[in-house]
GUDOKE-753802 format. One record per residue (C-alpha): x, y, z; residue in one letter; residue number from 1. Coordinates in nm, 4 decimals, m for minus. Layout:
BEGIN
{px = X | py = Y | pz = Z | aa = A | i = NUM} $
...
This chain:
BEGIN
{px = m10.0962 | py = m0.5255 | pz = 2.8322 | aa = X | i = 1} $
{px = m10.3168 | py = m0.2118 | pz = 2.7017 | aa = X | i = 2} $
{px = m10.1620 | py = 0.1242 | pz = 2.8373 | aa = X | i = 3} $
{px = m10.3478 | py = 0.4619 | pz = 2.7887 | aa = X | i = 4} $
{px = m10.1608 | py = 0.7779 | pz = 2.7467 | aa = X | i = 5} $
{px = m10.2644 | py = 1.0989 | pz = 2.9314 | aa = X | i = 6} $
{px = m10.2094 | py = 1.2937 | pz = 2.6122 | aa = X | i = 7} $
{px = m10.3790 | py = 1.4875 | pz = 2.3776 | aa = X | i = 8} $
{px = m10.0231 | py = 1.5407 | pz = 2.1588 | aa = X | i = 9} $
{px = m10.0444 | py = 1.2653 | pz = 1.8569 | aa = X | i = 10} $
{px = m9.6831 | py = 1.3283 | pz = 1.8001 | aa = X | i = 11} $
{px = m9.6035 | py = 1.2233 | pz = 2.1563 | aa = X | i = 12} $
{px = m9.7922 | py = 0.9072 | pz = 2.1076 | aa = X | i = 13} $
{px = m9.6401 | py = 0.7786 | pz = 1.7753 | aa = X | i = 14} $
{px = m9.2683 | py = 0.8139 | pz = 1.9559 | aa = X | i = 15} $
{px = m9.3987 | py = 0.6093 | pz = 2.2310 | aa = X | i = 16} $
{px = m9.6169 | py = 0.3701 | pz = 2.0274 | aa = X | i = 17} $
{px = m9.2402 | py = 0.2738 | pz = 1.8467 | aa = X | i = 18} $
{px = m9.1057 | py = 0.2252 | pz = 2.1761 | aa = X | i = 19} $
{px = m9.3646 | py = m0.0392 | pz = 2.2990 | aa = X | i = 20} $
{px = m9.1841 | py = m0.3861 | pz = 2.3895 | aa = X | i = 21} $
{px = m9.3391 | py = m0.6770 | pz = 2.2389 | aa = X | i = 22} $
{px = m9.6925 | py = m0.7496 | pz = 2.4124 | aa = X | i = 23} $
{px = m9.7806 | py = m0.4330 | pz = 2.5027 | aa = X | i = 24} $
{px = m10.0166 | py = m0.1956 | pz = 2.3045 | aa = X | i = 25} $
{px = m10.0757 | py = 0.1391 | pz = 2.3259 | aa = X | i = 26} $
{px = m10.3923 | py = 0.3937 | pz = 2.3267 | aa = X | i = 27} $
{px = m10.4896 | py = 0.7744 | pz = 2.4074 | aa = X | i = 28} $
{px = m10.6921 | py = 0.7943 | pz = 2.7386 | aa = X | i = 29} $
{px = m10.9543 | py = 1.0272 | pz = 2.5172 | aa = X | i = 30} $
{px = m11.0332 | py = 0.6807 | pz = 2.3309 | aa = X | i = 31} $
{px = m11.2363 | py = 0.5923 | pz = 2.6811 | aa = X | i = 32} $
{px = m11.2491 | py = 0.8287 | pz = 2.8676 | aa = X | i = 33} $
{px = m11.3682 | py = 1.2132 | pz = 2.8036 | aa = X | i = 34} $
{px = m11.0476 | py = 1.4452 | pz = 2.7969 | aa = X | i = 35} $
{px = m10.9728 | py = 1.6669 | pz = 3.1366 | aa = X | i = 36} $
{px = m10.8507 | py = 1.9475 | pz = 3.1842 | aa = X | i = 37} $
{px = m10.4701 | py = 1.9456 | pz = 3.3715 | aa = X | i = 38} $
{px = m10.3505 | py = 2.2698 | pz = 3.4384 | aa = X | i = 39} $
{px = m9.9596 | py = 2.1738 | pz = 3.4294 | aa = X | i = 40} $
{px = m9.8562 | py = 2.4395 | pz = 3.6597 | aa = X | i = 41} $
{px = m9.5618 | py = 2.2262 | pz = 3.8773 | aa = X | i = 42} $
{px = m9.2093 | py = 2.3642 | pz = 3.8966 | aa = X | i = 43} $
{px = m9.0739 | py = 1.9934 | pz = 3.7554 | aa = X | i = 44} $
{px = m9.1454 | py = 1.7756 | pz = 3.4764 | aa = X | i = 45} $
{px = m9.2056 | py = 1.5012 | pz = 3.7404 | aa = X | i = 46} $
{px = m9.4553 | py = 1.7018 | pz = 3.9096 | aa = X | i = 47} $
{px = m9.6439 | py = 1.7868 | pz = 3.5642 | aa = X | i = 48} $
{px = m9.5993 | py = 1.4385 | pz = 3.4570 | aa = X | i = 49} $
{px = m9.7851 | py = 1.3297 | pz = 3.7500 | aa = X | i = 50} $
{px = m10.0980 | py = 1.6044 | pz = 3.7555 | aa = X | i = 51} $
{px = m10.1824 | py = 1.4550 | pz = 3.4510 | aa = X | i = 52} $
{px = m10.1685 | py = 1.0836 | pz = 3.6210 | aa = X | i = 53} $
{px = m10.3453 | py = 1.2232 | pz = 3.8935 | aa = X | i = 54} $
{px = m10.6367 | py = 1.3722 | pz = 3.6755 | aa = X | i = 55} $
{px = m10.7400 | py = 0.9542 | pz = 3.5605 | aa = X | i = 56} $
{px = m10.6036 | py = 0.7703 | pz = 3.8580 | aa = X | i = 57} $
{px = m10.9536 | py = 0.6629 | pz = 3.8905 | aa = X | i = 58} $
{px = m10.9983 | py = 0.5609 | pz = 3.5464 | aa = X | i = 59} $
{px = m10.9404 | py = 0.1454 | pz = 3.6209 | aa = X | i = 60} $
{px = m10.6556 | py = 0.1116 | pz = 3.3620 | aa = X | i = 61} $
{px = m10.2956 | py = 0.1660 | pz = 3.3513 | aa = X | i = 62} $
{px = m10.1737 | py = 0.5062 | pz = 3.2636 | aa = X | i = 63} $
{px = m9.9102 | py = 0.6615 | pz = 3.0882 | aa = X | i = 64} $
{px = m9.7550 | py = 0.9946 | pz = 3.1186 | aa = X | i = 65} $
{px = m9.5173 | py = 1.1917 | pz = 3.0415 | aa = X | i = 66} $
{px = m9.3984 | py = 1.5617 | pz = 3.0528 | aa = X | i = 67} $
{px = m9.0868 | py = 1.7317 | pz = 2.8725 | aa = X | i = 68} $
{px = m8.9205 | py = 2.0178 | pz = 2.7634 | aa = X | i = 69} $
{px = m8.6069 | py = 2.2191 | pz = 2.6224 | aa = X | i = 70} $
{px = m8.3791 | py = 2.3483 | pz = 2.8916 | aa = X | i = 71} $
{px = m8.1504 | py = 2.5902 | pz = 2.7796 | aa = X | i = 72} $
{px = m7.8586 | py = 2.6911 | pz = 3.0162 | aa = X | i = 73} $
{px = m7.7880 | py = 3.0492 | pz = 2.8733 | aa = X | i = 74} $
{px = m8.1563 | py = 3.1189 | pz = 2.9471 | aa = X | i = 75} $
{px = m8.1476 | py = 3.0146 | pz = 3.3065 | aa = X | i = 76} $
{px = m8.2825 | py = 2.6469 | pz = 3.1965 | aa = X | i = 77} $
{px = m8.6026 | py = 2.8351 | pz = 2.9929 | aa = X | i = 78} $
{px = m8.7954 | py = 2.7609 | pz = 2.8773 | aa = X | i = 79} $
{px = m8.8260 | py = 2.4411 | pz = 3.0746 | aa = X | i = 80} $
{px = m9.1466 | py = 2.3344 | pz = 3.2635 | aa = X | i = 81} $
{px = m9.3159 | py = 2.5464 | pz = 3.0705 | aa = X | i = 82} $
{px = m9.1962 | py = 2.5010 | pz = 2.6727 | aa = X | i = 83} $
{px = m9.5589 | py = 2.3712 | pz = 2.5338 | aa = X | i = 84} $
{px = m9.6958 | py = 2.7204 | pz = 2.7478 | aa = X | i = 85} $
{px = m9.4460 | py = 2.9333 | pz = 2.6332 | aa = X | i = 86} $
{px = m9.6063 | py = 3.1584 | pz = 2.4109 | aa = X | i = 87} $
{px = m9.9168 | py = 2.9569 | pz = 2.4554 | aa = X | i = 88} $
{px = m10.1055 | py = 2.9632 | pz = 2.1155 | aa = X | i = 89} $
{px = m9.8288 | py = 3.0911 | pz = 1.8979 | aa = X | i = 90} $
{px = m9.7187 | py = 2.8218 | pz = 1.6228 | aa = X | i = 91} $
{px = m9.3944 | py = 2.6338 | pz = 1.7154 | aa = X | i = 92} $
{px = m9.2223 | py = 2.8477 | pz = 1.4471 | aa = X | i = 93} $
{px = m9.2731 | py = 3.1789 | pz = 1.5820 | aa = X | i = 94} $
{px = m9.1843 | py = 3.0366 | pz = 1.9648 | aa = X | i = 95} $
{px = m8.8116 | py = 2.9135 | pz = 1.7673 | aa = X | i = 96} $
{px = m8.7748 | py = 3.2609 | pz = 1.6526 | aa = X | i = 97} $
{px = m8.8269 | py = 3.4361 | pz = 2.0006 | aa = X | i = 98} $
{px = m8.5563 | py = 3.1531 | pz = 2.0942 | aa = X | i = 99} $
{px = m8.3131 | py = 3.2323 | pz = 1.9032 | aa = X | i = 100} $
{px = m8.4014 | py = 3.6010 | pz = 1.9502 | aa = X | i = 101} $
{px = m8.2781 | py = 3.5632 | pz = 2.2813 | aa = X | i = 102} $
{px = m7.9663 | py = 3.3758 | pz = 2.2149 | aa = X | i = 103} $
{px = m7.8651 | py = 3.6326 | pz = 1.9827 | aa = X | i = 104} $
{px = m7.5049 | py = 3.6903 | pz = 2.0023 | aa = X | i = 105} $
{px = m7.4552 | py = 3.3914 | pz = 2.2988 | aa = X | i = 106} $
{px = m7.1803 | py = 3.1803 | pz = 2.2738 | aa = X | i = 107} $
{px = m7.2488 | py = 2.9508 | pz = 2.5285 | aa = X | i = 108} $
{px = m7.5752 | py = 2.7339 | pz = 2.3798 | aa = X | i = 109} $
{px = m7.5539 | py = 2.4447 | pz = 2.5642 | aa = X | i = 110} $
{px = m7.8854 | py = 2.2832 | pz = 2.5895 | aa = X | i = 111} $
{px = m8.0968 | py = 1.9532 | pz = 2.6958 | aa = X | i = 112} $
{px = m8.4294 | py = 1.7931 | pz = 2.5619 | aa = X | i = 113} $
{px = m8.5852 | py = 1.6481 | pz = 2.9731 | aa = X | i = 114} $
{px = m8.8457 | py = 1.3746 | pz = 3.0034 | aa = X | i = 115} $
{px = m8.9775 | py = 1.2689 | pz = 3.3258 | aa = X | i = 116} $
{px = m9.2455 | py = 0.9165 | pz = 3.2421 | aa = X | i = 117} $
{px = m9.4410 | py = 0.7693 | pz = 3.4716 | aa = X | i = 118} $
{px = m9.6187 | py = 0.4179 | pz = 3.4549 | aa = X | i = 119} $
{px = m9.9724 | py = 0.4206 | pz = 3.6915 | aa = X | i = 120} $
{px = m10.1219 | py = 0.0454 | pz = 3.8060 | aa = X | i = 121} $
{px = m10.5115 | py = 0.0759 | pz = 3.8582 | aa = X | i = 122} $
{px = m10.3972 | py = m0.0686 | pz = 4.2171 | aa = X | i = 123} $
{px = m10.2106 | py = 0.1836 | pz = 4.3258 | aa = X | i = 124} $
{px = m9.8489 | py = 0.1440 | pz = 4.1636 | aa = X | i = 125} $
{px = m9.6639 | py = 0.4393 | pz = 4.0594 | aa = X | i = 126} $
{px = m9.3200 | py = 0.4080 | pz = 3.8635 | aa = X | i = 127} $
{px = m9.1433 | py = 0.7214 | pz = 3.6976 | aa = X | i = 128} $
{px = m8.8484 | py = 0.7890 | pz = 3.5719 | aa = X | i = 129} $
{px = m8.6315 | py = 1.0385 | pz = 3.3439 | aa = X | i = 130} $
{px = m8.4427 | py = 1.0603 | pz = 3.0533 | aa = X | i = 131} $
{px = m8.2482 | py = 1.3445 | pz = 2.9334 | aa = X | i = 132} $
{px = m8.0372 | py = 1.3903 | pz = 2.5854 | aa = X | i = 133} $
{px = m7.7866 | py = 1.7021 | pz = 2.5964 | aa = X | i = 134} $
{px = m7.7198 | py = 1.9034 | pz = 2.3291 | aa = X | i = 135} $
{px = m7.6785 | py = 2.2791 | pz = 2.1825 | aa = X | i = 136} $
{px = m7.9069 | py = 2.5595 | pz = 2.0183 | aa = X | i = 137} $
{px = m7.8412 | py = 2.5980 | pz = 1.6623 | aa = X | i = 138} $
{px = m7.8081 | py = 2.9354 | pz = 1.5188 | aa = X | i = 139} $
{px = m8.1390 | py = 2.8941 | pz = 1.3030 | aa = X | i = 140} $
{px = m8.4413 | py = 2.6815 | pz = 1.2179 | aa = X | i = 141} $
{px = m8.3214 | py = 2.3833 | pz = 1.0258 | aa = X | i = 142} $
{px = m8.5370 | py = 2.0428 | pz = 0.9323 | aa = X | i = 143} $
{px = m8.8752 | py = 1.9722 | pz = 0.9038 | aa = X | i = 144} $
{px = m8.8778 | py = 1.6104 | pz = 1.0928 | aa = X | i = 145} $
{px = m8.9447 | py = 1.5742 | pz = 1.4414 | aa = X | i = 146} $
{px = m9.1899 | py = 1.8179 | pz = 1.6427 | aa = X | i = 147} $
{px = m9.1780 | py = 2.0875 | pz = 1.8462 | aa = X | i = 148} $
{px = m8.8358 | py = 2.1991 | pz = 1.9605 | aa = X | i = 149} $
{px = m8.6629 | py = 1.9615 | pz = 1.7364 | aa = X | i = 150} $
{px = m8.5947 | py = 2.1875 | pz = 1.4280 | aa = X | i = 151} $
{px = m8.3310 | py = 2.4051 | pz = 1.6538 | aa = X | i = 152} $
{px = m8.1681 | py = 2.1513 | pz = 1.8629 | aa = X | i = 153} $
{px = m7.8457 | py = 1.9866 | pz = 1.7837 | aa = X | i = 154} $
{px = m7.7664 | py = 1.6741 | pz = 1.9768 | aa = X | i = 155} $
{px = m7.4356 | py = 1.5867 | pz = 2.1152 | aa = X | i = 156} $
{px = m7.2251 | py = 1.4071 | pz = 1.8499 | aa = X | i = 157} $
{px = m7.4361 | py = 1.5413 | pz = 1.5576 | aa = X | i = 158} $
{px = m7.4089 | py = 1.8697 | pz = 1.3543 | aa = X | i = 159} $
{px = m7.7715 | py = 1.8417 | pz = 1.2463 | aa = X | i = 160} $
{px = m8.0875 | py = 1.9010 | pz = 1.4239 | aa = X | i = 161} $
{px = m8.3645 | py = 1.6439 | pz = 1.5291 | aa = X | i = 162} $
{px = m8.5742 | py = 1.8444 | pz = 1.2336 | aa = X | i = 163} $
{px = m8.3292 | py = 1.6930 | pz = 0.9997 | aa = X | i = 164} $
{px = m8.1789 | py = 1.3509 | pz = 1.1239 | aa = X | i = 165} $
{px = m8.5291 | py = 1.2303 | pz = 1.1084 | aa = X | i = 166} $
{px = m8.7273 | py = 0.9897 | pz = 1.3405 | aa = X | i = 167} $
{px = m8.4712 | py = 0.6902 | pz = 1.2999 | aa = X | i = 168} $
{px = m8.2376 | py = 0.8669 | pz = 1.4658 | aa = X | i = 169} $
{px = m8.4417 | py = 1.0591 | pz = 1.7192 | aa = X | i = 170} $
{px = m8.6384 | py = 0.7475 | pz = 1.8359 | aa = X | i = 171} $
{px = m8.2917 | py = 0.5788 | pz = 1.9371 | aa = X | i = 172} $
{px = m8.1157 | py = 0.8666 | pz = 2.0924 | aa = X | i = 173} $
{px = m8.3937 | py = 1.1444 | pz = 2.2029 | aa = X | i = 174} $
{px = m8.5084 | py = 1.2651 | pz = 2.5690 | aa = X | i = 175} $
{px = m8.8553 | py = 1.0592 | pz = 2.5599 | aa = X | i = 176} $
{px = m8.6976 | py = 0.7397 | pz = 2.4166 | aa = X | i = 177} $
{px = m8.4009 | py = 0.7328 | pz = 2.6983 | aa = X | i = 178} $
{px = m8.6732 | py = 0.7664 | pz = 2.9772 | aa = X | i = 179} $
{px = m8.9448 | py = 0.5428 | pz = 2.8074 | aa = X | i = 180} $
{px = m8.7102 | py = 0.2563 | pz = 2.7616 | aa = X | i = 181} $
{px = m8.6233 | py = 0.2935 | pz = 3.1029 | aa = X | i = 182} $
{px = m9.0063 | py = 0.2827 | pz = 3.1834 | aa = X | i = 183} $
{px = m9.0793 | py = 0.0340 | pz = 3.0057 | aa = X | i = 184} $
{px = m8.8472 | py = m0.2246 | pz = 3.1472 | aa = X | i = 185} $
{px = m8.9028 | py = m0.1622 | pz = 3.4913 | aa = X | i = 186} $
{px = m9.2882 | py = m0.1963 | pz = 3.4047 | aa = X | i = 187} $
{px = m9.1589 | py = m0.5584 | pz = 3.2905 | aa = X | i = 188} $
{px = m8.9972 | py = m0.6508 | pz = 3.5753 | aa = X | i = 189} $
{px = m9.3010 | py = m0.4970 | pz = 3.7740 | aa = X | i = 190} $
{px = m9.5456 | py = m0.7185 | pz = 3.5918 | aa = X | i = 191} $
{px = m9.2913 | py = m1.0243 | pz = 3.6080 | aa = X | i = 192} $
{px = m9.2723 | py = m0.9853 | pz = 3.2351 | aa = X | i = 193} $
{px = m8.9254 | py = m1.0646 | pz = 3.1908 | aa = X | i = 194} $
């Protein structure tokens, strides 16, 4: 079975692309179809995660999508929805630094990496679900592995960051792989591929 994600984030894809069960392969919606413009502007990652389904329902293939984030809990759960538009434009570096900026002298830096995924069937099926890995701000920048978030985020049971444990580690444990191996086997059972 050929999915298309509703992505334009190649890092995104390669963590899902080594996620795919056996006899499924995976492809960017831009290989077929022209990219759109989804202005991610829900107060979930469900919601977000499903604009972006929305924008090629009509497309005649099954979809893909996905929308995370960083929730921190001293920060009120920023910044959440909107952590690829925080700082919109500014490299992932500099949007660390405000980060940690902000946690400056906070003690409490409890913290969780969200995914909601959805699954879309040309016919009308719709199957989501989320996946969530909790964790804790580390007091710098440390790692260059990973993407986005991952250089300052310490997962539960680890004193290093997704920057530095590397993909092996991230790909069994992270937000995105907890909700797309959910995904993925219910899309099984949904195709009677089980």
């Amino acid at each position: 079975m050929r999915l298309y994600l509703v992505s334009g984030n190649r890092h995104k894809f390669q963590e899902i692309e080594r996620l795919l069960p056996e006899g499924f392969d995976l492809d960017l919606i831009t290989s077929i179809i022209p990219g759109k413009s989804v202005v991610e502007d829900a107060g979930t990652f469900y919601g977000n995660a499903l604009k972006k389904i929305e924008a090629y329902r009509n497309s005649g293939v099954y979809l893909l999508s996905d929308d995370s984030g960083l929730v921190i809990d001293a920060l009120g759960g920023f910044p959440g929805v909107n952590s690829a538009r925080f700082m919109e434009g500014a490299s992932y570096r500099d949007k660390m630094l405000e980060i940690l900026a902000r946690m400056k002298g906070e003690k409490k830096r409890t913290a969780r990496f969200v995914c909601a995924a959805l699954f879309y069937d040309y016919s009308g099926g719709l199957l989501g679900v989320e996946g969530s890995v909790e964790g804790r701000i580390a007091p710098g920048i440390s790692g260059t592995e990973g993407f986005g978030y991952d250089p300052i985020f310490i997962p539960d049971g680890y004193d290093r960051t997704f920057g530095q444990l590397g993909y092996e580690v991230k790909n069994r444990l992270s937000h995105r792989a907890i909700a797309f191996k959910k995904l993925f086997s219910l899309v099984c059972l949904y195709n009677g591929q089980v």
